[in-house]
C-alpha positions as CSV (number, residue, x, y, z in Angstrom):
1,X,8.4,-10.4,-3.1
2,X,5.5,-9.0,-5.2
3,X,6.1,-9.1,-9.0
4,X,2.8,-8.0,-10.2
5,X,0.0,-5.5,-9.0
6,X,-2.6,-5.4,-10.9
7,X,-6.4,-3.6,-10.6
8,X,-9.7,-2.8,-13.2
9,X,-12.3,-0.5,-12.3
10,X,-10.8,1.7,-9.7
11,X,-11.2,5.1,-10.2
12,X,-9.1,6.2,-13.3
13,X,-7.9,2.7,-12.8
14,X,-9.9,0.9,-15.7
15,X,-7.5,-1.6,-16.6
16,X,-4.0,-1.5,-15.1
17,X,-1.4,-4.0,-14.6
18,X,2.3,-2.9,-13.0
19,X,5.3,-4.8,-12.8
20,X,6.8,-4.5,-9.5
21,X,10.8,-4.8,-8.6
22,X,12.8,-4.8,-4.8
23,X,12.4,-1.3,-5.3
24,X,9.2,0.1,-7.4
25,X,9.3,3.9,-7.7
26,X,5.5,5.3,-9.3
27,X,5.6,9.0,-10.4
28,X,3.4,10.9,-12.5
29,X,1.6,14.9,-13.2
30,X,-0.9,15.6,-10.5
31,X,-4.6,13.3,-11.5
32,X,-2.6,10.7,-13.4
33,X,-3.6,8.0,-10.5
34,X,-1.0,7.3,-8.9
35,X,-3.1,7.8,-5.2
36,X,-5.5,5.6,-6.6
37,X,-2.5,3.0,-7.0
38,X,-1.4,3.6,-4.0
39,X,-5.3,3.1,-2.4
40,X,-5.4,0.0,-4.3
41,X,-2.5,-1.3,-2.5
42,X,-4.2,-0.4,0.7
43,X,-7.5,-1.8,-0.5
44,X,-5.4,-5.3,-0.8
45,X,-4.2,-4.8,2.4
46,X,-7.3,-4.6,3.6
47,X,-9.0,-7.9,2.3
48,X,-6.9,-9.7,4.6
49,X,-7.7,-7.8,7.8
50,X,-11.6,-8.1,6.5
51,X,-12.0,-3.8,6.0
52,X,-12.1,-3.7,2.6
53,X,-15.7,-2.8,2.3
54,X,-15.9,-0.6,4.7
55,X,-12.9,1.2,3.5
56,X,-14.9,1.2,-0.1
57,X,-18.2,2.9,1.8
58,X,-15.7,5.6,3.2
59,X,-14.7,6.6,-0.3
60,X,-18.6,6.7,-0.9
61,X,-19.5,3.3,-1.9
62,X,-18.8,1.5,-5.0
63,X,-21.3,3.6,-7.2
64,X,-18.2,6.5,-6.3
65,X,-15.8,4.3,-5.9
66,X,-15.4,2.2,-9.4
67,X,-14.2,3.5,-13.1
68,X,-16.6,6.6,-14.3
69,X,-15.9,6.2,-18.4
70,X,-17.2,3.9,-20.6
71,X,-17.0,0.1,-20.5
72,X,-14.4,-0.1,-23.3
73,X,-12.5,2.6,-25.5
74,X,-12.5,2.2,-28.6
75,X,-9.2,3.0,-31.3
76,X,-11.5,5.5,-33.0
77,X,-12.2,7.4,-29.5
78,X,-8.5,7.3,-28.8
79,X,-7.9,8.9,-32.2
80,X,-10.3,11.7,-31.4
81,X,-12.4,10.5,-34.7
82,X,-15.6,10.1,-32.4
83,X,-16.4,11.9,-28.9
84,X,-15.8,9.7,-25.7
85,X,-19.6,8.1,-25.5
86,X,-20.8,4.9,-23.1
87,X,-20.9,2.1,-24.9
88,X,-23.3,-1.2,-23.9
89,X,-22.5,-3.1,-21.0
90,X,-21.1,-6.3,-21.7
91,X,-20.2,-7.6,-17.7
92,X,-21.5,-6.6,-14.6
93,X,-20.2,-3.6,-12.5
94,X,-17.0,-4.8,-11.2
95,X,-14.0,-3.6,-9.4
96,X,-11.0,-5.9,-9.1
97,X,-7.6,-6.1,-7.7
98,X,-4.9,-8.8,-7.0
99,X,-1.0,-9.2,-6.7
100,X,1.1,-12.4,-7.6
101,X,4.4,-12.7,-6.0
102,X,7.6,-14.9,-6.1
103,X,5.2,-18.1,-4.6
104,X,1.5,-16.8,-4.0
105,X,-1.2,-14.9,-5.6
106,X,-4.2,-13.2,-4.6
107,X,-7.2,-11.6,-6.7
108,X,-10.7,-10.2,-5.3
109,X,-13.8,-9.4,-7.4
110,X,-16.3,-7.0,-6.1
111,X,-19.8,-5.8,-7.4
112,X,-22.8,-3.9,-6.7
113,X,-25.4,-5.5,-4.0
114,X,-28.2,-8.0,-5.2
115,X,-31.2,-5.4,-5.8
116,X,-33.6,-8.6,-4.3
117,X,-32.0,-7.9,-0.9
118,X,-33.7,-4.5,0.4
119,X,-31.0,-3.2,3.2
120,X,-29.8,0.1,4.6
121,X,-26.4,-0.5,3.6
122,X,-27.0,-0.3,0.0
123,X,-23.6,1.8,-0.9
124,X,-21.9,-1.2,0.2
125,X,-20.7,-3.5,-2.0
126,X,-20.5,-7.5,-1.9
127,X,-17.4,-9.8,-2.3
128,X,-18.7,-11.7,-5.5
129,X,-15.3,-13.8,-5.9
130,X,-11.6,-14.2,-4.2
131,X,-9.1,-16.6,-5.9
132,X,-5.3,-17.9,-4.5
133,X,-3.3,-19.2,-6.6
134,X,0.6,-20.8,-6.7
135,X,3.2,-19.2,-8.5
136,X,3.5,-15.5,-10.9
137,X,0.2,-15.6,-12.4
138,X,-3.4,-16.2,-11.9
139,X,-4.2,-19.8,-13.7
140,X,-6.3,-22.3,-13.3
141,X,-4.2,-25.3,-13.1
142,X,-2.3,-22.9,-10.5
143,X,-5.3,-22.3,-8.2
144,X,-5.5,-23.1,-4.7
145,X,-8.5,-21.8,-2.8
146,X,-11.3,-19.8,-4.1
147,X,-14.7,-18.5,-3.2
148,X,-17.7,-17.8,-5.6
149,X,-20.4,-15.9,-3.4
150,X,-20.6,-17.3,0.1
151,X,-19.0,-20.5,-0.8
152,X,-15.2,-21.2,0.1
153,X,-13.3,-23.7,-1.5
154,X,-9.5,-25.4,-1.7
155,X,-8.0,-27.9,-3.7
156,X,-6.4,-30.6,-2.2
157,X,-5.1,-34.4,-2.5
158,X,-8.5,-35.8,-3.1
159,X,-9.6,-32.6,-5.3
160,X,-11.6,-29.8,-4.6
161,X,-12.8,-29.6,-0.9
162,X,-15.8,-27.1,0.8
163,X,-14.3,-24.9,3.5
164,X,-17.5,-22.8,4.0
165,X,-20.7,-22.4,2.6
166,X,-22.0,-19.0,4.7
167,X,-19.4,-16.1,4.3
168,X,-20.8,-12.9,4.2
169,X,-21.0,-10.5,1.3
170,X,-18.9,-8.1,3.1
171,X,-16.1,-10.1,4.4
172,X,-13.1,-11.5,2.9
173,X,-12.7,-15.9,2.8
174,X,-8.8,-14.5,4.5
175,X,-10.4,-12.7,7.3
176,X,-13.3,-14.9,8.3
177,X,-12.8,-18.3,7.1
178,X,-11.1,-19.9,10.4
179,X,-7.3,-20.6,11.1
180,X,-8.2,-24.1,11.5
181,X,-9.7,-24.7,7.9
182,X,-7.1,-22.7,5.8
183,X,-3.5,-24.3,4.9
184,X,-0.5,-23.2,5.8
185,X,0.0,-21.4,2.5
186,X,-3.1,-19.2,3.2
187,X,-2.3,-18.4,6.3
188,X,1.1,-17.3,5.3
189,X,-0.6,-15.4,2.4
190,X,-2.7,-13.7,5.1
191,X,-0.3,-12.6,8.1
192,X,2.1,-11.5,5.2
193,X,-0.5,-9.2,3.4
194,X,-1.5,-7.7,6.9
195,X,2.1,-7.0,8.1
196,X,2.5,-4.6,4.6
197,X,2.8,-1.1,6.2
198,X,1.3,2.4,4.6
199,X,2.2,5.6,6.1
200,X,1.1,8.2,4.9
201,X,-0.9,10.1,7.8
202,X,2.1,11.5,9.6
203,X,0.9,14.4,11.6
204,X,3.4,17.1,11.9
205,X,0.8,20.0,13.0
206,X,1.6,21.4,16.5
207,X,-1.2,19.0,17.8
208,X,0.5,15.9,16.5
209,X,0.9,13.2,18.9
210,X,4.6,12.9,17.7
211,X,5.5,16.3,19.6
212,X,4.2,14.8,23.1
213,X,5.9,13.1,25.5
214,X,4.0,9.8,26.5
215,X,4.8,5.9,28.0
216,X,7.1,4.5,25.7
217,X,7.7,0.7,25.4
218,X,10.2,-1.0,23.2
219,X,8.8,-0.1,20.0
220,X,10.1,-2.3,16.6
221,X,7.3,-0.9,14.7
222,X,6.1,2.8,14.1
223,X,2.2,3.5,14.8
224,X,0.4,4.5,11.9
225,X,-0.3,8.1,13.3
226,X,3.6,8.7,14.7
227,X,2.3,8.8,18.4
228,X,5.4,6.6,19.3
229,X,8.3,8.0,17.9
230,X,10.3,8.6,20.7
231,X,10.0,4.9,22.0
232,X,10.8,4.0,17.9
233,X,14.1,6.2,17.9
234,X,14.8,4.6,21.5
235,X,14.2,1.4,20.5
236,X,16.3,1.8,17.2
237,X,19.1,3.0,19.0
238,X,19.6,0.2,21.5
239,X,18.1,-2.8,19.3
240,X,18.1,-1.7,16.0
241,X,20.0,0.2,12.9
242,X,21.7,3.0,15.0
243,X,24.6,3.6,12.9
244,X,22.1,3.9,10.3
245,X,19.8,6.0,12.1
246,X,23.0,8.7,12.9
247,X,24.0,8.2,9.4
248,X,20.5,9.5,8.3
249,X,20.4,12.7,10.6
250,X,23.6,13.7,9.7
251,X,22.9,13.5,6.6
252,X,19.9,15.8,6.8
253,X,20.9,18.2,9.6
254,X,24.6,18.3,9.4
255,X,26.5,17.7,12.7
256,X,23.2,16.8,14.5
257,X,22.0,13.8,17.1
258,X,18.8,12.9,18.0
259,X,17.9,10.9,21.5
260,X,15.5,10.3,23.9
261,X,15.0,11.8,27.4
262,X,13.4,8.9,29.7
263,X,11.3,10.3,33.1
264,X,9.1,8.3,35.3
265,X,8.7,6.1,32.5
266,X,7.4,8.4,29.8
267,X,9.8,9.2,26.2
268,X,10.5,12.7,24.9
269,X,12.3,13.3,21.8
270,X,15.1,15.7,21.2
271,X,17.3,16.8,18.6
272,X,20.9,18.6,19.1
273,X,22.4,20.9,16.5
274,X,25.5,23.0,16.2
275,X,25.7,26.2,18.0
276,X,22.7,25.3,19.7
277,X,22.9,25.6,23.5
278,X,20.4,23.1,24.1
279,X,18.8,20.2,22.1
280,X,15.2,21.0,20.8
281,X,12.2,18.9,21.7
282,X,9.8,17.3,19.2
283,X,7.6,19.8,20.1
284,X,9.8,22.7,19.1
285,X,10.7,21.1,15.8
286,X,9.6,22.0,12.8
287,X,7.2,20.0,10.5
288,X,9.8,19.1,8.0
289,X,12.6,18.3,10.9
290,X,9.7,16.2,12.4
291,X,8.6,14.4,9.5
292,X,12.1,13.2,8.7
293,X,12.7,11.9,12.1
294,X,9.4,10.1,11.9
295,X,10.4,8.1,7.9
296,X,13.3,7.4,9.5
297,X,11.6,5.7,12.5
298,X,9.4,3.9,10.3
299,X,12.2,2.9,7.3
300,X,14.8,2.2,10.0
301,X,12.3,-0.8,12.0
302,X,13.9,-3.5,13.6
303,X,10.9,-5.6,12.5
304,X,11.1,-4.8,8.8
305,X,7.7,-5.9,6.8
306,X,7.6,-7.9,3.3
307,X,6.1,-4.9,1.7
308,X,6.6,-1.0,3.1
309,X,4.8,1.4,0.7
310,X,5.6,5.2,1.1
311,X,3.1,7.6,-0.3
312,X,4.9,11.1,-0.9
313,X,7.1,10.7,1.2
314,X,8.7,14.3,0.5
315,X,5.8,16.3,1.8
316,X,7.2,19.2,3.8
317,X,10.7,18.1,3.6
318,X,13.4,20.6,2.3
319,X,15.1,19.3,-0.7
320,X,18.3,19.0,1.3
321,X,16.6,16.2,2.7
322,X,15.5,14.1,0.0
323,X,19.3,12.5,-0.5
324,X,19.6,11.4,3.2
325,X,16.1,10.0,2.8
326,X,16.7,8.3,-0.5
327,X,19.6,6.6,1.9
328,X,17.0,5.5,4.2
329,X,14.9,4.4,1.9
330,X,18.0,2.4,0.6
331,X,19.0,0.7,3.5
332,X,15.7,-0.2,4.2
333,X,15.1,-2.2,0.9
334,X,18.0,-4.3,2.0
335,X,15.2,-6.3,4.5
336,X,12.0,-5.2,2.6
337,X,10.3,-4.5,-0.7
338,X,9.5,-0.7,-1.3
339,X,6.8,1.2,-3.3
340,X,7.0,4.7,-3.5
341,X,4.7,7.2,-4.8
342,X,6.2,10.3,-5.4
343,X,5.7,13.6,-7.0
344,X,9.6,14.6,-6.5
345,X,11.8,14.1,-9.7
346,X,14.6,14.5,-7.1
347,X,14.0,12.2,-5.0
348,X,13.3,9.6,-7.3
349,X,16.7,10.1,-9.1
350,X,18.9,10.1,-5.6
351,X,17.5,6.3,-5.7
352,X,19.5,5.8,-8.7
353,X,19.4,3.4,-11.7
354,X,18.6,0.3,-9.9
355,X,15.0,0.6,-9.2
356,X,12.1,-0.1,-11.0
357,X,10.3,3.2,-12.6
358,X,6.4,3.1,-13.5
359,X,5.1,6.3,-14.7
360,X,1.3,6.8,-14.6
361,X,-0.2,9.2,-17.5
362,X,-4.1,9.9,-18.3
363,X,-5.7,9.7,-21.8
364,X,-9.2,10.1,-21.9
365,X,-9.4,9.9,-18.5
366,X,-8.0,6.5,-18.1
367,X,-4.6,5.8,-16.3
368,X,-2.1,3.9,-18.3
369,X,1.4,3.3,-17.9
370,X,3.8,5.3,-20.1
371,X,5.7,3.4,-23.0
372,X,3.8,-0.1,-21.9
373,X,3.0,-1.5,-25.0
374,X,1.7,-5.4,-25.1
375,X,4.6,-7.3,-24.7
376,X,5.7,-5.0,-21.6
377,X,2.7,-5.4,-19.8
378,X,3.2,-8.2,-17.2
379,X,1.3,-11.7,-17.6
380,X,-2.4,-11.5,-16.3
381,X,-6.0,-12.6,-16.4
382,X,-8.7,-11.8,-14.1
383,X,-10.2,-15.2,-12.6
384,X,-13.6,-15.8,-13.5
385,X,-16.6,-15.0,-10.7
């Protein structure tokens, strides 16, 4: 299980560390950061599956991509005794983020390009450093494997050993250092952070893919876009949580069922209510009905992940809703950690007392975490480059 999420010079992001429970709920006003957050998450995910900078050049490149205010803040700034003003750079242009969990840890340093090195691609940034370490926090007794420019690292019996001299600038030592040179440990590390799942692209629009019938296999996992879900609720049902699944739909649209017509091979999705004389087809439902049916195929998996992280999940959803899927989101942290991002103060109370709350508020144009003074803030230091 994660414990710690931590990331410096991300957006609003300039210096923030979170400590994370079995269930983590982040809330906040509108701009306080808590999409950045939830980008940062997404940016780790990345590292491992070796998109991280070229999910950095779609936000623009570093140059739009890394904290906008000054370098530090000082007390009299906070104070409002001087005006916000840049102050002089200390360290080089950096944007940071890691995680430590119950076992391993993982950090990554990025920076701006070498300006010796002429290219194209100069909005992309470079991979100066990546660190693994053993246990809750980053240390160096603790450390594992870790690359410094193009050259790879780990520590074993007889000490310090090269595992590459030539990665590239632009690829993470996870994603292209090979299976056959990385321990067991990293390669844990690495199929764990690429099984994390995000959704928060669910298309409910008359166009979505969810609303069409199409070749359904047994499906443990929801796609990213929804294009599956009948083959999900299917699979579910027959495999899966179905009580839970009923349970869920109940909950939402009293008295209702939802199945799965099956024709020459290809899945349609339908959902029968009360007084209705026939059931309604996914393309007949509406975008909340839809996008309830679709969390619950993705919260409900057979094949739960280490880490599922839900961003706004209440989009579109009537508020009658948000009980049922506090339920799912319930029964689902009984297999997986959970990190929700949400705007909805009722949601996040139907989860109850036993979660973990982290509310994100902006001073100065900085993201902090409410009521975190220094002895709240979980354990953390950035590895050196």
């Amino acid at each position: 299980m994660l414990t710690t999420l931590a990331v410096a010079g991300y957006r609003s992001l300039r210096d923030v560390v979170v400590g994370l429970d079995r269930v983590t709920v982040v809330t906040g006003a509108n701009g306080t950061g808590k999409s950045s957050l939830y980008r940062a998450l997404r940016l780790l995910a990345e590292s491992a599956r070796g998109g991280v900078v070229a999910a950095l050049a779609r936000e623009g490149g570093l140059p739009s991509a890394t904290w906008a205010g000054p370098e530090t803040i000082s007390g009299s700034m906070r104070r409002g005794e001087q005006p916000v003003q840049g102050t002089r750079r200390t360290g080089p242009v950096r944007l940071q983020v890691g995680f430590a969990s119950d076992d391993l840890g993982y950090a990554m340093d990025l920076g701006l390009p070498k300006p010796d090195m002429p290219t194209v691609f100069d909005l992309d940034p470079e991979i100066k450093a990546e660190h693994v370490w053993s246990g809750p926090a980053p240390r160096p007794a603790a450390m594992l494997t870790q690359r410094h420019g193009a050259v790879a690292t780990s520590r074993g019996d007889a000490g310090w050993q090269e595992l590459s001299r030539t990665l590239r600038p632009y690829e993470s030592m996870l994603a292209e250092t090979g299976d056959a040179v990385l321990s067991p440990e990293l390669l844990d590390l690495r199929e764990r952070m690429r099984g994390w799942r995000f959704y928060d692209h669910l298309r409910t629009d008359a166009h979505a893919p969810a609303r069409a019938a199409a070749v359904g296999t047994r499906t443990p996992v929801l796609a990213g876009d929804g294009a599956d879900l009948a083959a999900a609720i299917a699979t579910i049902q027959e495999i899966g949580r179905a009580d839970a699944l009923a349970a869920a739909v109940d909950g939402a649209f009293e008295g209702s069922t939802v199945g799965v017509d099956v024709a020459a091979g290809r899945f349609t999705l339908w959902l029968r209510q009360p007084g209705m004389l026939r059931p309604l087809r996914a393309e007949e439902l509406s975008d909340g009905t839809l996008r309830f049916l679709l969390l619950a195929a993705a919260l409900l998996s057979p094949r739960p992940p280490e880490l599922f992280v839900l961003n706004e999940p209440e989009t579109s959803l009537h508020p009658d809703m948000l009980a049922p899927l506090a339920g799912m989101i319930a029964a689902a942290a009984e297999h997986t950690q959970i990190i929700l991002v949400t705007h909805s103060a009722t949601l996040a109370g139907a989860l109850g007392d036993d979660v973990a709350r982290v509310e994100l508020v902006k001073e100065l144009g900085e993201t902090r975490v409410a009521d975190q003074g220094v002895l709240d803030r979980p354990s953390w230091s950035w590895p050196k480059r």
